[in-house]
C-alpha positions as CSV (number, residue, x, y, z in Angstrom):
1,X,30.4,-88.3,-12.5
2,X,30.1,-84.7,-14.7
3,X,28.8,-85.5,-18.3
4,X,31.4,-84.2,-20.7
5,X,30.2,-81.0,-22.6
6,X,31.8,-81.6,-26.0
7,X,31.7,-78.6,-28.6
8,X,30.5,-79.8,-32.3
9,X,30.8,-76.8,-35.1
10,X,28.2,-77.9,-37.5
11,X,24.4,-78.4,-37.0
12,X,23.0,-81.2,-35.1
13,X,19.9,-83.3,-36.4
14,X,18.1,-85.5,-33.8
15,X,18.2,-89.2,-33.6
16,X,20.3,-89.5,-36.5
17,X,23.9,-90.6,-36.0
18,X,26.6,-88.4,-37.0
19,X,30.5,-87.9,-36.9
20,X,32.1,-85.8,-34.1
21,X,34.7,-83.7,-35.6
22,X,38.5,-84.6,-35.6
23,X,39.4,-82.6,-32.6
24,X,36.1,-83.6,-30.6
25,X,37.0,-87.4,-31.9
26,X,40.1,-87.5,-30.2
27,X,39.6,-85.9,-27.1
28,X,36.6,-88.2,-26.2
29,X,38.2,-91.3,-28.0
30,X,42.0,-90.9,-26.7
31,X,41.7,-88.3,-24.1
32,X,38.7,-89.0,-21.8
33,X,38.7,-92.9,-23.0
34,X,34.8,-92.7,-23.8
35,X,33.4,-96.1,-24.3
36,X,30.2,-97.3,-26.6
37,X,27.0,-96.0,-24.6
38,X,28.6,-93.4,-22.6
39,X,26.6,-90.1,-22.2
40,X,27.8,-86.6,-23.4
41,X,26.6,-83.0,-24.1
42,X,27.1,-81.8,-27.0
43,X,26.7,-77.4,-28.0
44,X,27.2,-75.7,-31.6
45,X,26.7,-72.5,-30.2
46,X,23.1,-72.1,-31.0
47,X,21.9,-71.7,-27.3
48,X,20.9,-75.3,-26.9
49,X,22.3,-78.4,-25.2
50,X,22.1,-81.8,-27.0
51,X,22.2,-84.8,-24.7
52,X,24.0,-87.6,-26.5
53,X,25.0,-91.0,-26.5
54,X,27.8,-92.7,-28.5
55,X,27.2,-95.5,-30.0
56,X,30.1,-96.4,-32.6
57,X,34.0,-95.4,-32.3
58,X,37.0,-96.3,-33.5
59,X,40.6,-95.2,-34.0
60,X,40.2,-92.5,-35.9
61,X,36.3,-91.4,-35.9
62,X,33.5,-91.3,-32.7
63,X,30.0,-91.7,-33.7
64,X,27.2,-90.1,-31.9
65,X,23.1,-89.5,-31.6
66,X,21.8,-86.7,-30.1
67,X,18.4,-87.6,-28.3
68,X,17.3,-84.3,-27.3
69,X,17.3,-80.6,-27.9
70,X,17.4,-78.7,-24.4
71,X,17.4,-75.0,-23.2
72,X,20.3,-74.0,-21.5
73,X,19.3,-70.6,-19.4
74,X,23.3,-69.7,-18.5
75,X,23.4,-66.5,-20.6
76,X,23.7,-63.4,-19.2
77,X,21.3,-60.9,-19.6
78,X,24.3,-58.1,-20.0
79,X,25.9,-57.9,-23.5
80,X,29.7,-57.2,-23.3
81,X,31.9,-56.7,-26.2
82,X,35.4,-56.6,-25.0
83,X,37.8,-55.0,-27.0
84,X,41.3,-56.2,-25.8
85,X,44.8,-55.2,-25.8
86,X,47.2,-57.8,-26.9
87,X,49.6,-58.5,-24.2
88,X,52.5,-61.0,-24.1
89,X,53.0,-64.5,-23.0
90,X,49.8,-66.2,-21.3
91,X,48.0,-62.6,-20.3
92,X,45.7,-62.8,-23.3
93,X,45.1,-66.1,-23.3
94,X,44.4,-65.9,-19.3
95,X,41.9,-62.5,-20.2
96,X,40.3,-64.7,-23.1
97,X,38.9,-67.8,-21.0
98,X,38.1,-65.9,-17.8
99,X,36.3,-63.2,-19.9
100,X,33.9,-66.0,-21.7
101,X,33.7,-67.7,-18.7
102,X,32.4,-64.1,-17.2
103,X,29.7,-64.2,-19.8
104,X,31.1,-62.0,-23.0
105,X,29.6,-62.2,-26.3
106,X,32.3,-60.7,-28.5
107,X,36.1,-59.9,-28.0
108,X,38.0,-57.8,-30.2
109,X,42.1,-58.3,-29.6
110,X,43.6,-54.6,-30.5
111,X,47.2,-53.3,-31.2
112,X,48.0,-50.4,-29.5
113,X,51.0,-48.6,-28.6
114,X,52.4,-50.5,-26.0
115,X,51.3,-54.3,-26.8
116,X,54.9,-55.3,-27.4
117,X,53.7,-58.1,-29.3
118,X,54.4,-58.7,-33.0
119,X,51.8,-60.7,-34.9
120,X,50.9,-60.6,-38.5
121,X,50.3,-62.8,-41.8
122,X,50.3,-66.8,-40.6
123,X,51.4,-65.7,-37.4
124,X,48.5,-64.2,-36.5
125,X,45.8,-66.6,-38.4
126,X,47.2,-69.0,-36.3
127,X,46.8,-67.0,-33.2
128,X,43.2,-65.5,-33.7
129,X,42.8,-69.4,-34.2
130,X,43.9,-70.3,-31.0
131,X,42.2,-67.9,-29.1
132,X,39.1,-69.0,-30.4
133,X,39.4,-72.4,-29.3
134,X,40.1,-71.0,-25.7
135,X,36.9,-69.9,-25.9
136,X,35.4,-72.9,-27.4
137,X,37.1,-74.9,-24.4
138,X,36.0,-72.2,-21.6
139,X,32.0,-72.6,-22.8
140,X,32.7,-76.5,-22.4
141,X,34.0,-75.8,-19.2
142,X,31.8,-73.1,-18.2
143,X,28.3,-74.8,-19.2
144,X,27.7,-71.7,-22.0
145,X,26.0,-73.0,-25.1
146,X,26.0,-69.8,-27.4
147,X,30.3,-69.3,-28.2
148,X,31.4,-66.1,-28.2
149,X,33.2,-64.8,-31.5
150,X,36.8,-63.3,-31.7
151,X,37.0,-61.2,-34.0
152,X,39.9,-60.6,-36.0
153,X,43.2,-58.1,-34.4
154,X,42.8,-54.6,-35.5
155,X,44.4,-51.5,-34.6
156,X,42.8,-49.5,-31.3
157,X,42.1,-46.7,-33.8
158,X,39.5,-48.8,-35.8
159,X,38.0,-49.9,-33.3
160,X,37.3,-47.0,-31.5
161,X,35.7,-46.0,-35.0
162,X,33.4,-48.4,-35.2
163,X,29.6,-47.3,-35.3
164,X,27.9,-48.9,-32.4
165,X,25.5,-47.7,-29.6
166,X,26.8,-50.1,-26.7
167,X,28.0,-48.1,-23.8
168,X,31.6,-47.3,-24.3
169,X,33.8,-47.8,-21.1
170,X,36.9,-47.9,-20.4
171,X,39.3,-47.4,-16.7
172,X,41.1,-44.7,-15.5
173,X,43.0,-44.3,-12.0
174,X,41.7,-40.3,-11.6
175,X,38.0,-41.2,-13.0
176,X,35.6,-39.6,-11.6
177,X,32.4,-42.1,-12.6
178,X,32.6,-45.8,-11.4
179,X,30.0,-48.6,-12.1
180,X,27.6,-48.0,-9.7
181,X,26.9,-44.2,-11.1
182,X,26.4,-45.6,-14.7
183,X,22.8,-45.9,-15.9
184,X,21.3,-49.5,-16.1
185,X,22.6,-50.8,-19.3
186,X,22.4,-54.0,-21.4
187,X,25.1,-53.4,-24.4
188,X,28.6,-52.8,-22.7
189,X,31.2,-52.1,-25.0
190,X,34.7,-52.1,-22.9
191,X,38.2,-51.3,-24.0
192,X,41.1,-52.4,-21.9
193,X,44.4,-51.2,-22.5
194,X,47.3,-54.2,-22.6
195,X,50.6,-54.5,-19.9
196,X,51.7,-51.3,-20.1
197,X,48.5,-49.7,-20.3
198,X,47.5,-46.8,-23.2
199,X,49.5,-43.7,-24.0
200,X,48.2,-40.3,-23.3
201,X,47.6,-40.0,-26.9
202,X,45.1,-43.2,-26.9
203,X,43.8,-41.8,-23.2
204,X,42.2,-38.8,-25.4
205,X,41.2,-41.2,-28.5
206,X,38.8,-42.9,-26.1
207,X,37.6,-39.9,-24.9
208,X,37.1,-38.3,-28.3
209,X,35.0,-41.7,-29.9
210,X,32.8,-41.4,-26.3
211,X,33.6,-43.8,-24.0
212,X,33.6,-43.1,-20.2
213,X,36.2,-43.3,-18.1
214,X,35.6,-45.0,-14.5
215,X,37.4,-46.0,-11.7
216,X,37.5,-49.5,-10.7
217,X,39.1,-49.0,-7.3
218,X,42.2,-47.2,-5.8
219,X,45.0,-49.8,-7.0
220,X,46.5,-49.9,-10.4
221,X,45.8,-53.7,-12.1
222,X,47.3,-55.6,-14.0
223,X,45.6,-56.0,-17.6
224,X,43.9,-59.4,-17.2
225,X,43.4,-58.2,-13.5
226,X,41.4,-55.0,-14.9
227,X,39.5,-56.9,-18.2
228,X,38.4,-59.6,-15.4
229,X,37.3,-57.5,-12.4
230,X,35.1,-55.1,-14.5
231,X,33.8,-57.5,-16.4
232,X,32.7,-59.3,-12.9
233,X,31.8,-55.6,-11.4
234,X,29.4,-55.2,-14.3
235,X,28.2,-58.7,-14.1
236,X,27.0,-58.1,-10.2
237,X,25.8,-54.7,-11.0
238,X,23.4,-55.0,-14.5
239,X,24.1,-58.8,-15.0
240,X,23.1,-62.4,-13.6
241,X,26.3,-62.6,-11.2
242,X,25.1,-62.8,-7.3
């Protein structure tokens, strides 16, 4: 039987019993039905994996030692920061887990013209929120020890003005470049446009800050399609994917 990898968000001392928190608590106590003994893995997104054992639970608490402190060599050697267009219903939250899966290290959601989604104040707290425990879940899932940060929404424009020297890319059906005529790269930062893709106006915005335009193949995708199929195209050509 599969160990449960359980995500803890503050540090983790050795051989000295500690409180899982609430949301951990409850999903080994009530949800997976963990007894006393029973082995787990536990991450806080500082590369290692802590083997575990729990030895006191109750109700409302789960207490657990940590016995060991253990590389885990599942990090890609390709640093992608996606920057990601907010798109309705379960797109973004589809992009978001398949993306960290992928091996991401950073994902920006961005407003553009055409995200057709309204989010601000609470609203959007609580929905950068979420996403990052998507991505908390899909390292669980995904055996990733190191938890990729969303950062908070911002408008395409400021993101395209951010300083950075990552390689910009982004897709375009008439490209002329595709992946395999890029230079071999380590810091990727891509832009991918949400449902209804970017206006003209954004087209030339991208252009203007630097990134590249290539062409992922001849059929036009939709945007979790696009985000997850370069992300994998890069991952095979200047990453760890097979």
């Amino acid at each position: 039987m599969r160990i449960p990898r359980i995500y803890h968000s503050s540090s983790i001392t050795l051989h000295q019993a500690f409180t899982l928190d609430e949301e951990a608590a409850n999903h080994v106590g009530r949800v997976l039905r963990m007894p006393i003994n029973s082995e787990l893995v536990l991450f806080n997104g500082d590369g290692f994996n802590y083997p575990a054992q729990i030895t006191e639970l109750d109700k409302k608490r789960v207490m657990v030692t940590a016995t060991e402190q253990a590389n885990n060599l599942v990090e890609s050697p390709l640093n992608i920061h996606l920057g990601q267009g907010i798109s309705r219903g379960d797109r973004m939250d589809f992009a978001i887990q398949k993306a960290v899966e992928l091996g991401v290290t950073a994902i920006t959601p961005l407003f553009t013209e055409r995200c057709g989604v309204k989010l601000d104040g609470e609203r959007l707290i609580k929905r950068t929120q979420q996403w990052q425990k998507i991505v908390i879940a899909a390292c669980e899932q995904s055996g990733r020890s190191i938890v990729p940060k969303v950062h908070p929404a911002i408008s395409l424009q400021e993101w395209l003005a951010q300083d950075t020297k990552e390689l910009k890319l982004t897709l375009h059906p008439r490209a002329k470049d595709t992946i395999k005529t890029l230079p071999a790269v380590q810091d990727i930062r891509l832009v991918i446009g949400p449902e209804g893709g970017f206006s003209d106006d954004e087209m030339n915005q991208t252009t203007q800050a630097g990134f590249i335009s290539i062409l992922l193949g001849p059929r036009i995708l939709r945007t979790e399609t696009a985000a997850l199929s370069t992300i994998t195209a890069l991952q095979l050509q200047f990453g760890d994917l097979a």
